[in-house]
PyMOL commands that place a pseudoatom at each C-alpha (Angstrom):
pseudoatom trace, name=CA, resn=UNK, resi=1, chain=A, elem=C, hetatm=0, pos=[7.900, 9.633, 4.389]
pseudoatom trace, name=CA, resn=UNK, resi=2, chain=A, elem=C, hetatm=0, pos=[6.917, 12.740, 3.087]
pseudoatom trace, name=CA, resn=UNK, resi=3, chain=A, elem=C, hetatm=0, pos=[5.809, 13.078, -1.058]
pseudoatom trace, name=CA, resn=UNK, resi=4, chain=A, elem=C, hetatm=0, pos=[9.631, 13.736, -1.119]
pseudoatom trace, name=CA, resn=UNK, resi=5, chain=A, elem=C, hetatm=0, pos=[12.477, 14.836, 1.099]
pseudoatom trace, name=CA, resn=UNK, resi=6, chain=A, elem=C, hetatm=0, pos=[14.139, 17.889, 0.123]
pseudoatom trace, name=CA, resn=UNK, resi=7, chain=A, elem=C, hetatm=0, pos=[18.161, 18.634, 1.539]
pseudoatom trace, name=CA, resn=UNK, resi=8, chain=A, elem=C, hetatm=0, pos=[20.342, 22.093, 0.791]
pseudoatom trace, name=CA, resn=UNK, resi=9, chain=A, elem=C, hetatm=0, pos=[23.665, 21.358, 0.269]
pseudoatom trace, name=CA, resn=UNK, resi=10, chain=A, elem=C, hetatm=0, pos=[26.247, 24.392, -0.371]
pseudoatom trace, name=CA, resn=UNK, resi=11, chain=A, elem=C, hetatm=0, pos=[28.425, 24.087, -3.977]
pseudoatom trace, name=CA, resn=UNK, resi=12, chain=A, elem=C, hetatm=0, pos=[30.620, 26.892, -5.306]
pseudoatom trace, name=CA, resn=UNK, resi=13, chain=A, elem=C, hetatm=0, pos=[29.043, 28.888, -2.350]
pseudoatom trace, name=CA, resn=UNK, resi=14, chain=A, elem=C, hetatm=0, pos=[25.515, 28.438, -3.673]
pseudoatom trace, name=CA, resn=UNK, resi=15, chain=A, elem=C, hetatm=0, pos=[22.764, 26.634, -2.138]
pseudoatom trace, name=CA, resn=UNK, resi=16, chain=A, elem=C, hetatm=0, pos=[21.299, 23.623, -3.948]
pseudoatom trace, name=CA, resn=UNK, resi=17, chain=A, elem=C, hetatm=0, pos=[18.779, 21.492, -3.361]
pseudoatom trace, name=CA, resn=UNK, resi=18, chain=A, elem=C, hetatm=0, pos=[18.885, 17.853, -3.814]
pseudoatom trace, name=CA, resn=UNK, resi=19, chain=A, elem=C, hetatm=0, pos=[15.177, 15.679, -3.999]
pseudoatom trace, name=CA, resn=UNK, resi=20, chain=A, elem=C, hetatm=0, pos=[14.673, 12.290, -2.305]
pseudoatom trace, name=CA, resn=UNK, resi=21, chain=A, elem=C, hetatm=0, pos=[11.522, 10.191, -2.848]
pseudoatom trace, name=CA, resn=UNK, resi=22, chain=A, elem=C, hetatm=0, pos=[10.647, 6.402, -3.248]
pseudoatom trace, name=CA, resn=UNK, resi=23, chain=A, elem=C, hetatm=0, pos=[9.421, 4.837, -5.877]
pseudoatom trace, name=CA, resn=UNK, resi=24, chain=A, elem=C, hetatm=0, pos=[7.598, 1.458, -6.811]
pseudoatom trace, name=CA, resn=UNK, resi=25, chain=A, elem=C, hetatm=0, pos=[9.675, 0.020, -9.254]
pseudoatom trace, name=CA, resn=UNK, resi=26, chain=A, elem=C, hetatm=0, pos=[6.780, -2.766, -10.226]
pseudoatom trace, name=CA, resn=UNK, resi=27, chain=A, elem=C, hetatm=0, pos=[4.380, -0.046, -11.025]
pseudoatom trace, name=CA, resn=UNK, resi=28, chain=A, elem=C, hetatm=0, pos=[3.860, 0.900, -14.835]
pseudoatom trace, name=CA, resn=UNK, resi=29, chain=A, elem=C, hetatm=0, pos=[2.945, 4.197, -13.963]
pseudoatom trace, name=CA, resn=UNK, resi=30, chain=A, elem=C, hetatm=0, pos=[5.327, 5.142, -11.919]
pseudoatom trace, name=CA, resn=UNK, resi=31, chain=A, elem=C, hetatm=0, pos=[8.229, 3.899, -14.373]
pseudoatom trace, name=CA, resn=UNK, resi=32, chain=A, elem=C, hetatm=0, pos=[6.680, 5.988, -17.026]
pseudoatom trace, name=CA, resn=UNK, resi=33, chain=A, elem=C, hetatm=0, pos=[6.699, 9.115, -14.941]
pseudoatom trace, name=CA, resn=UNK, resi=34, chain=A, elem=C, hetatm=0, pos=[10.324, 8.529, -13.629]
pseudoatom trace, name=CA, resn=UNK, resi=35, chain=A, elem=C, hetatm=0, pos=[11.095, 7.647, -17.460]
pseudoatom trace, name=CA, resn=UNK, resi=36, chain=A, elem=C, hetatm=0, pos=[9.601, 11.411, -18.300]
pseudoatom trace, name=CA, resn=UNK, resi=37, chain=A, elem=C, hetatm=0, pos=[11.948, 12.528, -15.293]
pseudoatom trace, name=CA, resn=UNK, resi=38, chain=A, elem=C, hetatm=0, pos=[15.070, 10.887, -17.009]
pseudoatom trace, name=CA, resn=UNK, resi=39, chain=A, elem=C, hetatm=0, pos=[14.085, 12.712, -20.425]
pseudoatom trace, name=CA, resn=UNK, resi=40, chain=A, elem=C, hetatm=0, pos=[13.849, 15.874, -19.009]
pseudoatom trace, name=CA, resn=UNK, resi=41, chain=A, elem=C, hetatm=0, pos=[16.987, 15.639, -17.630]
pseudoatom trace, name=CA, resn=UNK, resi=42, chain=A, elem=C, hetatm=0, pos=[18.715, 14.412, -20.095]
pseudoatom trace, name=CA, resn=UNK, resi=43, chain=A, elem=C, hetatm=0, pos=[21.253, 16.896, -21.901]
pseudoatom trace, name=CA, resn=UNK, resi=44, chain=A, elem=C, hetatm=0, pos=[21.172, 18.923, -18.523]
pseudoatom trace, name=CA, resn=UNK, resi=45, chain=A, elem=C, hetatm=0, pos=[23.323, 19.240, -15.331]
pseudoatom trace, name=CA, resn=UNK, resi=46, chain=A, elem=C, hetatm=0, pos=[21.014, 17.147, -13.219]
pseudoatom trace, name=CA, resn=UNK, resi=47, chain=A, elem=C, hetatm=0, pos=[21.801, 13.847, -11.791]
pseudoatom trace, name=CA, resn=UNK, resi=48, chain=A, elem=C, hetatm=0, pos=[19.479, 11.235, -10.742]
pseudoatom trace, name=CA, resn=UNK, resi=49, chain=A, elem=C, hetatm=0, pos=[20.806, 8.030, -8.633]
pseudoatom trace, name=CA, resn=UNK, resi=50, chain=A, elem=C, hetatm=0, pos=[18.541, 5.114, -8.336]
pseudoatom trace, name=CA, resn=UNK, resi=51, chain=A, elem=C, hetatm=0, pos=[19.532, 3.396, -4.710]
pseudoatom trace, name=CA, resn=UNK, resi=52, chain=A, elem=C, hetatm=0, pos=[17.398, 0.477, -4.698]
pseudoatom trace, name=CA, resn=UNK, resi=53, chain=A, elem=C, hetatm=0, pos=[16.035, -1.119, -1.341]
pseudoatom trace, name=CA, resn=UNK, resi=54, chain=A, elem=C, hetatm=0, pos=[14.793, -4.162, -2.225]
pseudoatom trace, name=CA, resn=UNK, resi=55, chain=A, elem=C, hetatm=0, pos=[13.328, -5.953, -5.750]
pseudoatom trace, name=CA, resn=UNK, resi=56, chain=A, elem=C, hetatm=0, pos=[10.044, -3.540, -5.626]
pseudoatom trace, name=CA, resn=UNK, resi=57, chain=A, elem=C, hetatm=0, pos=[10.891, -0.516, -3.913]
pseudoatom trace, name=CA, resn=UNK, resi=58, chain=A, elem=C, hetatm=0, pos=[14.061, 2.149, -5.013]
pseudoatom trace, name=CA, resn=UNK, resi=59, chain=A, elem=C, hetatm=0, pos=[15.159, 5.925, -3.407]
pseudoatom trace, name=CA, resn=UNK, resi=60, chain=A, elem=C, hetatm=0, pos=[15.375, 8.394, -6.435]
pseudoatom trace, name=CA, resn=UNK, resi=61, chain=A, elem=C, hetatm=0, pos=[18.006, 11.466, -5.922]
pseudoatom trace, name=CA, resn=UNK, resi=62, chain=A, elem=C, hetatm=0, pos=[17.662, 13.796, -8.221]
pseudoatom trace, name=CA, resn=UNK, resi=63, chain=A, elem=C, hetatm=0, pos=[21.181, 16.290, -7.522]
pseudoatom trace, name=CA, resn=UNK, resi=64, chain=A, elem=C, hetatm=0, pos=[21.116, 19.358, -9.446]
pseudoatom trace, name=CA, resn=UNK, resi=65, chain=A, elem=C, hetatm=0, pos=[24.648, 21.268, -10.512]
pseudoatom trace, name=CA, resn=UNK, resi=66, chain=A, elem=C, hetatm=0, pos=[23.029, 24.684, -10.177]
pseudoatom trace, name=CA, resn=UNK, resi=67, chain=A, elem=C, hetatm=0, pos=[19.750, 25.935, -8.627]
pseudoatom trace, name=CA, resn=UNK, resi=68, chain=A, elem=C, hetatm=0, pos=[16.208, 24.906, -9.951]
pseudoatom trace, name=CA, resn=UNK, resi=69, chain=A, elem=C, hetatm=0, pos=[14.679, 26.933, -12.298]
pseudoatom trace, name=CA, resn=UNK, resi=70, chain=A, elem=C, hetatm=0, pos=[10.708, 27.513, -11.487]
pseudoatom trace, name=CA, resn=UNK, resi=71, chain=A, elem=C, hetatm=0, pos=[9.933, 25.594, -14.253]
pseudoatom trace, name=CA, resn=UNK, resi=72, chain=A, elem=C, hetatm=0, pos=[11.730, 22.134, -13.314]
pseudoatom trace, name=CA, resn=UNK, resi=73, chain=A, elem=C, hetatm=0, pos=[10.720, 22.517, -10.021]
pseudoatom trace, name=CA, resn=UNK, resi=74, chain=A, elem=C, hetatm=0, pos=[7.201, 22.424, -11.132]
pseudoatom trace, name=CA, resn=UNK, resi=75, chain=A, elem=C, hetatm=0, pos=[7.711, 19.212, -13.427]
pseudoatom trace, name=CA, resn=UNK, resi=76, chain=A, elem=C, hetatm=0, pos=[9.428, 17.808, -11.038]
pseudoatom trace, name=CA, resn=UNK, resi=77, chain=A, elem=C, hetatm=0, pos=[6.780, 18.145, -7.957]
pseudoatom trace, name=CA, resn=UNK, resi=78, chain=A, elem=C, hetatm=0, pos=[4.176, 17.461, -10.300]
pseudoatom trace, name=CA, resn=UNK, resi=79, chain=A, elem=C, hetatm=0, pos=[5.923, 14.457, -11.183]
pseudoatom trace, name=CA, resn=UNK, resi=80, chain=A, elem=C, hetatm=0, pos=[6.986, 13.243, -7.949]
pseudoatom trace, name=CA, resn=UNK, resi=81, chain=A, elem=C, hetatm=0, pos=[4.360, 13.588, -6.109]
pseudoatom trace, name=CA, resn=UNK, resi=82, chain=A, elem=C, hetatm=0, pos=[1.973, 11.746, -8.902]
pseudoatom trace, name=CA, resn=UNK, resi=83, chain=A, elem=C, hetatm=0, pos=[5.166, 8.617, -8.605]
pseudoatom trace, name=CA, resn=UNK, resi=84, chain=A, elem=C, hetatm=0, pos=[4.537, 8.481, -4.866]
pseudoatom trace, name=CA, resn=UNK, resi=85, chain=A, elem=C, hetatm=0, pos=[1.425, 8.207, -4.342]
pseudoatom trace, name=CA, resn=UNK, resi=86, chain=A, elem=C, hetatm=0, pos=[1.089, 5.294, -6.301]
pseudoatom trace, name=CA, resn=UNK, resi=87, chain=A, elem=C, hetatm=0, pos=[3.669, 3.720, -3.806]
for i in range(1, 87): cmd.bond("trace and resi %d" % i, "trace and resi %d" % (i + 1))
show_as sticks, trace
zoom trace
């Protein structure tokens, strides 16, 4: 898998994109980073959905209401990307 998987859906005729990546749930570091995820996107429009695959390992979807701002789409790379290599 890719660092993440990235899909457009179309809502209210705009396009959106919704993140996919795995994560190791039995990793400190990677918890802490996906904890800093939650944080930021708490108070906002942004969903995350934790679909777990087994007792380690867990899909994160993050499924925004509007499109990313430059700014959240640089946390959230820089983020990601630091969660999945640790995988």
């Amino acid at each position: 898998m890719e660092k993440f998987e990235m899909e457009t859906l179309e809502i209210k005729g705009e396009k959106i994109e919704t993140w996919k990546f795995k994560i190791n749930t039995d990793n400190k570091t990677s918890i802490k980073l996906l904890k800093e995820i939650v944080d930021y996107i708490n108070g906002t429009n942004i969903k995350l959905v934790i679909d777990p695959i087994d007792k380690i390992f867990a899909y994160i979807y993050l499924y925004p209401q509007e499109i990313f701002t430059p700014p959240d789409r640089d946390f959230f790379i820089e983020r990601i990307n630091k969660i999945v290599e640790l995988i």
